[in-house]
N, C-alpha and C positions, 0 to 999 in steps of 0.2 A: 166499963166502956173501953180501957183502954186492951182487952184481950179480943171485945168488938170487931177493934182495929186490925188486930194483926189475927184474927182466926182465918182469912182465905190464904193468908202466905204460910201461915202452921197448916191448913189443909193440904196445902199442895206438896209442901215437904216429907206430907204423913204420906201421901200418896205418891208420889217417889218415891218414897224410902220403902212402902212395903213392896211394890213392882221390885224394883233392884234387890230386896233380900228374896225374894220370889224365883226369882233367875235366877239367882245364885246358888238355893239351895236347887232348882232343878237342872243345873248345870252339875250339880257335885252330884247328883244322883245320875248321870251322862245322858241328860236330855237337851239335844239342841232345842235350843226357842226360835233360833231367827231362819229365817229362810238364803238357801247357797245355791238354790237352782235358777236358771233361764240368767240371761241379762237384763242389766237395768236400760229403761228406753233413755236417747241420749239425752230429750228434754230435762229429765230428772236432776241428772247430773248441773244444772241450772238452778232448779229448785231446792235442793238440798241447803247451798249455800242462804240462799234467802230467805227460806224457812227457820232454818236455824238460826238468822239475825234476826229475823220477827222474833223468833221466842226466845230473844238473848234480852229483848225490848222488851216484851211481857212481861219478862220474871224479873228486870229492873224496876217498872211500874207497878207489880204487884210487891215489892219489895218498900219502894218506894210511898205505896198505899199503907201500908206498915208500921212503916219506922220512920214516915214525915222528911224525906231528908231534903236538903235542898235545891238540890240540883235534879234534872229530868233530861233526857232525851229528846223529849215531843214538846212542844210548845203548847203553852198552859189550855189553851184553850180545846187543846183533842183530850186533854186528861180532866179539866175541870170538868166535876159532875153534873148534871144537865136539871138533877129533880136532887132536893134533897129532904126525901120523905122518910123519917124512922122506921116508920112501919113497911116501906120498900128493901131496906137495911137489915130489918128484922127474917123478910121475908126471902132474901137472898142467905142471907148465914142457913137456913133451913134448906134451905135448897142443894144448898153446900155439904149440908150435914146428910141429906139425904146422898149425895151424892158419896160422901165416904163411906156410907153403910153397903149401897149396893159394890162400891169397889170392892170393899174386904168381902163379903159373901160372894162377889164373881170370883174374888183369886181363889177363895175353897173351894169353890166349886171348878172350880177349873182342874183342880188337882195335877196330874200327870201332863194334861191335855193343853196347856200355853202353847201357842206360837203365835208369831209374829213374818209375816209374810203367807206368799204362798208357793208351797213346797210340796210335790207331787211324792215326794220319798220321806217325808216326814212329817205326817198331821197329825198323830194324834188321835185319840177315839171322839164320838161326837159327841159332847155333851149335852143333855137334855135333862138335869136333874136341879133340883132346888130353885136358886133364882133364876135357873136357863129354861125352868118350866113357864115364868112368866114373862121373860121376854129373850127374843134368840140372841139380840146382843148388850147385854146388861153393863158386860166394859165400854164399850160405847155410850152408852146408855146415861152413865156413871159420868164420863169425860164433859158430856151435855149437860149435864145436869150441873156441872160443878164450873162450867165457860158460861151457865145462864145463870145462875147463883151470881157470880163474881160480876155479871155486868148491870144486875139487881142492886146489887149492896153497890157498889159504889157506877151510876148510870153516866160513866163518860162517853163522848165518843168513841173512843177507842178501846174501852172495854168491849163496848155494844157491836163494835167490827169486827173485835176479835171472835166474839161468841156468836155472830154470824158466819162469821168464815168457817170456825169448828161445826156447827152443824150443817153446813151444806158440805165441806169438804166430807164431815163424817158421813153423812147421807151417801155421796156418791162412792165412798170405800165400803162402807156396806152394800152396796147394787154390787159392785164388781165380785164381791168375799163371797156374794151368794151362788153366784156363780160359780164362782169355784167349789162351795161346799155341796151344788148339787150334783157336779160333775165326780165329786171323790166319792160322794155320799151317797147318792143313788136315791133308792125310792125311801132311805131312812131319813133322808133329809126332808124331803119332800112330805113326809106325814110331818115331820115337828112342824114344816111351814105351816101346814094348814091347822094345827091346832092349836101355836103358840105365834105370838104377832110380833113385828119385827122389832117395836120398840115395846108394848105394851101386849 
């Protein structure tokens, strides 16, 4: 029970750590991942800070989910769980676990091809092989999977906000990424659209 506890803060870890050794070894091989071109809009420069203190909050609450400690951030009532069903419990860890599978077969399959942003002078080839045959954005896909897992296994408010925010935020970065991949990609993009689906 008590590995139960702490298997979505050991996911997340696992899934960080392989992202960052992922960059790393595609950065030793001299491949930028992040994107240097156009500016950033000025709202952004707003959102960053704030973003980043959400998820400074998340990973003290998933931590906190964890390791029981006593002190919180949020006041009990946005963290206290709302259902407390096993089999909700049961059904969030699988979700999770689902989620690190499709990650590690996105990062192979991604091979050469990571980036992050969007960069007119450095994309990358289009992938369309393996799990990218079954859905066009599986790291996406992956991140969903593992923000609705985590607010399964333990249904507070404020898991359930977060993992609402993550998939509409992710939704609308994939509208915009499509756009851009049609525009680099041409009419190869536009055959993957139509015979592979955007999540499924």
């Amino acid at each position: 029970m008590k590995f139960l506890s702490i298997f979505p803060f050991v996911s997340f870890i696992f899934l960080a750590t392989t992202l960052i050794v992922r960059i790393i070894y595609l950065r030793k091989k001299g491949i930028r991942v992040s994107s240097k071109s156009g500016e950033k809009p000025k709202f952004l420069v707003f959102l960053y800070p704030v973003f980043g203190l959400l998820f400074l909050v998340w990973l003290a609450e998933l931590a906190n989910l964890a390791f029981q400690f006593s002190w919180s951030f949020l006041p009990e009532f946005v963290t206290k769980s709302l259902l407390n069903f096993q089999w909700l419990r049961y059904a969030g860890v699988i979700l999770i676990f689902i989620s690190l599978v499709f990650w590690v077969l996105t990062l192979l399959d991604f091979r050469y091809s990571l980036r992050f942003g969007f960069d007119d002078k450095n994309q990358g080839e289009l992938v369309t092989r393996g799990v990218f045959s079954q859905s066009r954005n599986p790291f996406f896909l992956s991140i969903d999977f593992f923000f609705t897992g985590l607010a399964l296994f333990h249904p507070s408010i404020f898991f359930l906000i977060m993992a609402l925010l993550t998939l509409i935020s992710i939704h609308f970065f994939i509208l915009k990424e499509e756009k851009f991949l049609r525009k680099h990609y041409g009419e190869a993009y536009k055959k993957y659209q139509e015979k592979t689906g955007r999540y499924f």
